[in-house]
C-alpha positions in Angstrom: 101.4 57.0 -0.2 103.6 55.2 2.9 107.0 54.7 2.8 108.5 52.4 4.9 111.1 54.3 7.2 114.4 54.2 5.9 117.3 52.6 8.5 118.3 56.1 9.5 115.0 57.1 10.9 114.3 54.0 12.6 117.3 54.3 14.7 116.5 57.7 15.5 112.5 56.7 16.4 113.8 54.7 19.8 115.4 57.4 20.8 118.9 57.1 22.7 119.7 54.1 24.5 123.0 55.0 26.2 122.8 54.8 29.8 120.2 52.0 29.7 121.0 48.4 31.4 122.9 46.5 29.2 120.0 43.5 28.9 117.2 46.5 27.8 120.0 48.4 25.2 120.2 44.3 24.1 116.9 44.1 23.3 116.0 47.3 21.8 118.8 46.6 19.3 117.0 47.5 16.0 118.9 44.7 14.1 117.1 42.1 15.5 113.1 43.3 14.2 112.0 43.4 10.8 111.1 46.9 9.4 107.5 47.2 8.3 106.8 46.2 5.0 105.3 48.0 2.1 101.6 48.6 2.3 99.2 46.4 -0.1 96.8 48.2 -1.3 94.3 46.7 0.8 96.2 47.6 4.2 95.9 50.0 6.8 98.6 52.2 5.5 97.4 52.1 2.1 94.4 54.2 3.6 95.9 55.4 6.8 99.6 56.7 6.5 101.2 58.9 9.5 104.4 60.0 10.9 103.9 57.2 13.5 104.7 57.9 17.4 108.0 58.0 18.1 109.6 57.4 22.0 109.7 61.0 22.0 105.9 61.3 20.9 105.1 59.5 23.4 106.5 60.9 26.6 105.4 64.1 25.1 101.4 62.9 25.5 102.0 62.1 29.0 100.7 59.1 28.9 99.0 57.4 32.0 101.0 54.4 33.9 99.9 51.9 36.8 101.2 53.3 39.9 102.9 50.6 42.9 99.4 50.8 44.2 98.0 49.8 40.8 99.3 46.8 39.4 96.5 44.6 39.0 94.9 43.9 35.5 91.2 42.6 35.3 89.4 40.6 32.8 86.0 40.4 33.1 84.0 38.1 30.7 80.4 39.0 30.1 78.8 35.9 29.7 77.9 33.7 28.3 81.5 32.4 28.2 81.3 28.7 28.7 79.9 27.9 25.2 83.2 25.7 24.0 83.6 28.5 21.6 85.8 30.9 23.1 88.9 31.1 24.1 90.0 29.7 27.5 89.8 32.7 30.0 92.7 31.5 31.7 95.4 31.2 29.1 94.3 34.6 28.4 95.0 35.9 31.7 98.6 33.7 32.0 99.4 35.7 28.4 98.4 39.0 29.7 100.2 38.8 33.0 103.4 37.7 30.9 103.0 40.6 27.9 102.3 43.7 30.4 104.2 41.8 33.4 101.1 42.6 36.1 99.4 40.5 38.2 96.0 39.2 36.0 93.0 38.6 37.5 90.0 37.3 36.0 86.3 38.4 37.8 83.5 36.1 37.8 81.4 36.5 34.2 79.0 38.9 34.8 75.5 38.6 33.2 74.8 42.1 30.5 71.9 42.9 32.6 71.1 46.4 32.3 73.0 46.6 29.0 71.2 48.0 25.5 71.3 45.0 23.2 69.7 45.1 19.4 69.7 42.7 16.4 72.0 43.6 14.0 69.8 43.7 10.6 72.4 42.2 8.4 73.4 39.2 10.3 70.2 38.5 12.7 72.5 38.2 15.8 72.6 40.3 19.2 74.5 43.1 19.7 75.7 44.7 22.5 75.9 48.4 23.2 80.0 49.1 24.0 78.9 52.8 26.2 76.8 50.6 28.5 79.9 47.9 29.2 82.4 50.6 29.3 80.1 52.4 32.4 79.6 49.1 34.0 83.7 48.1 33.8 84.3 52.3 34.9 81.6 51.7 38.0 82.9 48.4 39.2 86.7 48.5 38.6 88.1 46.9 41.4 90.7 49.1 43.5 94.2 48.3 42.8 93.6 47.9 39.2 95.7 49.4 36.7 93.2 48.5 33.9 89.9 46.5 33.5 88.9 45.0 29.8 86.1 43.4 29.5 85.5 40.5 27.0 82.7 38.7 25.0 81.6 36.5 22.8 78.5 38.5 22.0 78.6 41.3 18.8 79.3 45.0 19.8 78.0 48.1 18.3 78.7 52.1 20.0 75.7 53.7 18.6 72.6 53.0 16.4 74.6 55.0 13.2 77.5 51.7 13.1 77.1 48.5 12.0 80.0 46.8 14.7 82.7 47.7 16.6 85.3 45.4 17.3 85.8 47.3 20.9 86.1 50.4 22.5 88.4 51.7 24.9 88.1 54.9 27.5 91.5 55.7 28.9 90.2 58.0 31.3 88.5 55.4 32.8 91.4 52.8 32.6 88.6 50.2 31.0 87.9 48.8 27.6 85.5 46.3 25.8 86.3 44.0 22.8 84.4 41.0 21.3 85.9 37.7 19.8 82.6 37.2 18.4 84.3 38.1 14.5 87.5 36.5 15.4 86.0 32.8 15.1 87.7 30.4 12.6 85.5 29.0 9.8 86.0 25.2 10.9 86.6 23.5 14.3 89.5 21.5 15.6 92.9 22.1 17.2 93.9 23.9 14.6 91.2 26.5 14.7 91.3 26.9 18.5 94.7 27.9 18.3 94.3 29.9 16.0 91.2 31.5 17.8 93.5 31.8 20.9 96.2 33.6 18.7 94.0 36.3 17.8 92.4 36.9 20.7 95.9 37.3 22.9 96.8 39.9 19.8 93.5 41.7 20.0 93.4 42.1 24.1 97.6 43.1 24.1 97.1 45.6 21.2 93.9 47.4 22.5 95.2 47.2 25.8 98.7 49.2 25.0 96.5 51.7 23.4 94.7 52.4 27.1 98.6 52.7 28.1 99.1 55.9 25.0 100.5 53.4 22.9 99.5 54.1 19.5 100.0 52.6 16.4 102.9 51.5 15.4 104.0 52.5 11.4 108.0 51.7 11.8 108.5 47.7 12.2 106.4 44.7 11.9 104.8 45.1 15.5 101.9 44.0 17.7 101.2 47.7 17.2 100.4 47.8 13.5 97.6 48.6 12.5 94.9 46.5 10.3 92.7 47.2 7.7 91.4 43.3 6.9 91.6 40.3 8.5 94.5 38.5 6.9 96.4 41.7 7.8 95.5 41.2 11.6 96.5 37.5 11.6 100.1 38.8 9.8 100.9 41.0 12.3 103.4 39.4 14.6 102.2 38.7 18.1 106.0 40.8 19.7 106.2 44.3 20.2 108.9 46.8 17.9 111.5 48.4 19.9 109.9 51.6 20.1 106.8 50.3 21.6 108.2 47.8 24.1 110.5 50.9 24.8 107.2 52.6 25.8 106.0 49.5 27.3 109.3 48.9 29.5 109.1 52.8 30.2 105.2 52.7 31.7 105.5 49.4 33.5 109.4 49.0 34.5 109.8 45.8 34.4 113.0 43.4 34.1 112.9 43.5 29.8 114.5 39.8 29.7 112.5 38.1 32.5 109.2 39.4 30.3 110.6 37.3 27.6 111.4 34.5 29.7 107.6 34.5 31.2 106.6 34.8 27.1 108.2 31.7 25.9 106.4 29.8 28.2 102.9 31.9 27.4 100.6 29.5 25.6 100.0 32.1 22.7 103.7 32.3 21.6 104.7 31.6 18.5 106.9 28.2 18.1 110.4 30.0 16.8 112.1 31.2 19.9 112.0 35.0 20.6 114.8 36.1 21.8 115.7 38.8 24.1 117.6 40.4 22.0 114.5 40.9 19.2 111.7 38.7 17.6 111.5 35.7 15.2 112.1 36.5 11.3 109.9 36.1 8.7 106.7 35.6 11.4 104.8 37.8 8.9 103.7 37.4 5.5 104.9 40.2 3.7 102.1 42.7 1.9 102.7 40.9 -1.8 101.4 37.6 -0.4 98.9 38.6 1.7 95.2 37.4 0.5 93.4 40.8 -0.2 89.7 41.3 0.8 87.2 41.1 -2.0 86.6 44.7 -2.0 87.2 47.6 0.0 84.3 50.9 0.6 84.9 51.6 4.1 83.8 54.7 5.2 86.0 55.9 8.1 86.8 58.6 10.4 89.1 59.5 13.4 87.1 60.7 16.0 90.2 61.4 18.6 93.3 59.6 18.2 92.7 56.0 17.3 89.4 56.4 17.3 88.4 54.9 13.8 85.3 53.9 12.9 83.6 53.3 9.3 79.7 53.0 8.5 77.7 52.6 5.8 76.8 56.1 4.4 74.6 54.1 1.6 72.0 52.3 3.7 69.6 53.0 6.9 71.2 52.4 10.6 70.5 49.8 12.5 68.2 51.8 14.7 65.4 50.2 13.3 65.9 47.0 15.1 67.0 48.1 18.7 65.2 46.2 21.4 67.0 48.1 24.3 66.3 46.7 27.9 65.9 49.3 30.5 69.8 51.0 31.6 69.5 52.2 35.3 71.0 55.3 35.9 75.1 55.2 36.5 78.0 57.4 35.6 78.3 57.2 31.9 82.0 56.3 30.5 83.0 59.9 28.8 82.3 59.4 25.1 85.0 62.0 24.2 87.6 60.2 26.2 87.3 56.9 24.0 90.5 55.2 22.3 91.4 52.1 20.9 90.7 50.9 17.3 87.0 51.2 17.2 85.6 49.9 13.8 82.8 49.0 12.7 81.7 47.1 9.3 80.3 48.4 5.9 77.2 45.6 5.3 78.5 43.2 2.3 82.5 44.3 2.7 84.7 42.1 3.9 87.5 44.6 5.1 88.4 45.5 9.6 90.3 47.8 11.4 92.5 47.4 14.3 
């Protein structure tokens, strides 16, 4: 059972401030973030509790960091991406430059030539396998570049056994993969596309700290937190905790109040101001009045850290229905050296991970 952290802990989790500039002490000022609520019991930490990474924690991992000759970070959409449906590639890029204050770049789509692709049996649509893209993003990262993620619209999958993944990450190779596909709105309109644009600037900053070490977060609401549904992922507030833009600020050194400055104008962020000093109240919906799924029987396991994936244990895998085309030969992303919250669906249950 989690517990949220009591007031004591959470000062203690940031680790000492003294000797910081004035404007980063400012806004790692606990008083101005929300704690994390209780879990529902439907939630990530109903199912997944932890001590949480702490400042500490994470220096202790070593964690990797772009370099003055690495400070570039690509987006590469593997097409098609011009369907209306997505999100616009270049508000994504203007959000990402402002969260992880880099230069963004965004490469011409690229076709999935060369890439495994099957027809998931429960919905009839293609899926795409994630080891192929993340050995295509290792092969063709561009030099300079701190990071490359790749993004679609199409359904991903890592291996015949899972049903989805929402994306995978490889630190070692500084790339990672995610898919919008699930992220779509039931209706159409202004309303939806923001909404659509929402989660898809949540889903490529959260993944994307967790190719910088940043795991998740279990001490405020955060960016960080993790997600067990969808309704849980749309509640989690698009800012980062203390403790994680500590780690943030830490990897990337940049100027903590001119990144909120650049955020305010990012076309992802939220109405009520954010302020240097902390993030908007009440921007999630607390656990009690969160919409629970339907039912929850996901299978999952942590593979390394991060690494979470569920399956159904009940029926056949979805080998049955590969229609691979042929992959040439090309270094292979290290399947041990995968991060990132990698889930994949039980057929019939409504519940996600992030």
């Amino acid at each position: 059972m989690f517990t949220p952290p009591a007031r004591a802990e959470l000062i203690r989790v940031v680790d000492p401030v003294a000797g910081l500039p004035p404007a980063l002490q400012h806004a790692l000022d606990e008083q101005g973030f929300d704690p994390i609520p209780r879990p529902g019991p439907h939630d990530w930490l109903a199912s997944h509790p932890g001590p949480g990474q702490t400042f500490a924690a994470f220096l202790a991992r070593r964690p990797p960091s772009p370099d003055p000759a690495r400070r570039v970070l690509y987006l590469q959409p593997f097409g098609p991406f011009d369907t209306g449906q997505e999100p616009p590639v270049d508000l994504l890029s203007r959000f990402a430059a402002a969260f992880f204050a880099l230069e963004a770049v965004v490469l011409p789509t690229a076709p999935v030539t060369g890439v495994t692709i099957r027809i998931n049996s429960q919905t009839g649509q293609p899926q795409l396998l994630t080891r192929d893209l993340l050995a295509l993003l290792a092969d063709q990262r561009p030099a300079g570049a701190c990071c490359i993620v790749g993004i679609t619209m199409d359904d991903l999958y890592p291996d015949p056994a899972w049903n989805f993944v929402f994306g995978e990450a490889s630190p070692r190779d500084w790339a990672g993969v995610y898919s919008f596909a699930r992220y779509l709105p039931g209706e159409a309109g202004p309303a939806a596309a923001s909404l659509l644009l929402r989660r898809a600037c949540k889903v490529l900053a959260h993944e994307t700290a967790h190719l910088l070490g940043i795991a998740h977060c279990v001490f405020y609401s955060c960016l960080m937190n993790g997600s067990n549904h969808l309704a849980e992922s749309d509640a989690r507030p698009l800012h980062l905790c203390p403790v994680d833009l500590r780690k943030l600020q830490h990897s990337i050194g940049f100027d903590v109040a001119a990144r909120y400055r650049r955020l305010l104008r990012s076309p992802a962020t939220p109405a009520s101001p954010m302020r240097p000093g902390g993030s908007p109240r009440n921007c999630c919906t607390s656990s009690s009045t969160r919409p629970a799924p339907e039912r929850q029987h996901v299978h999952q396991a942590e593979r390394v850290p991060c690494l979470h994936r569920s399956r159904d244990r009940r029926t056949r895998p979805d080998s049955g229905d590969l229609s691979p085309r042929a992959v040439p030969r090309r270094r292979r992303a290290d399947p041990t050296a995968r991060s990132g919250c990698l889930t994949g669906r039980v057929p019939g249950d409504p519940a996600v991970g992030s």
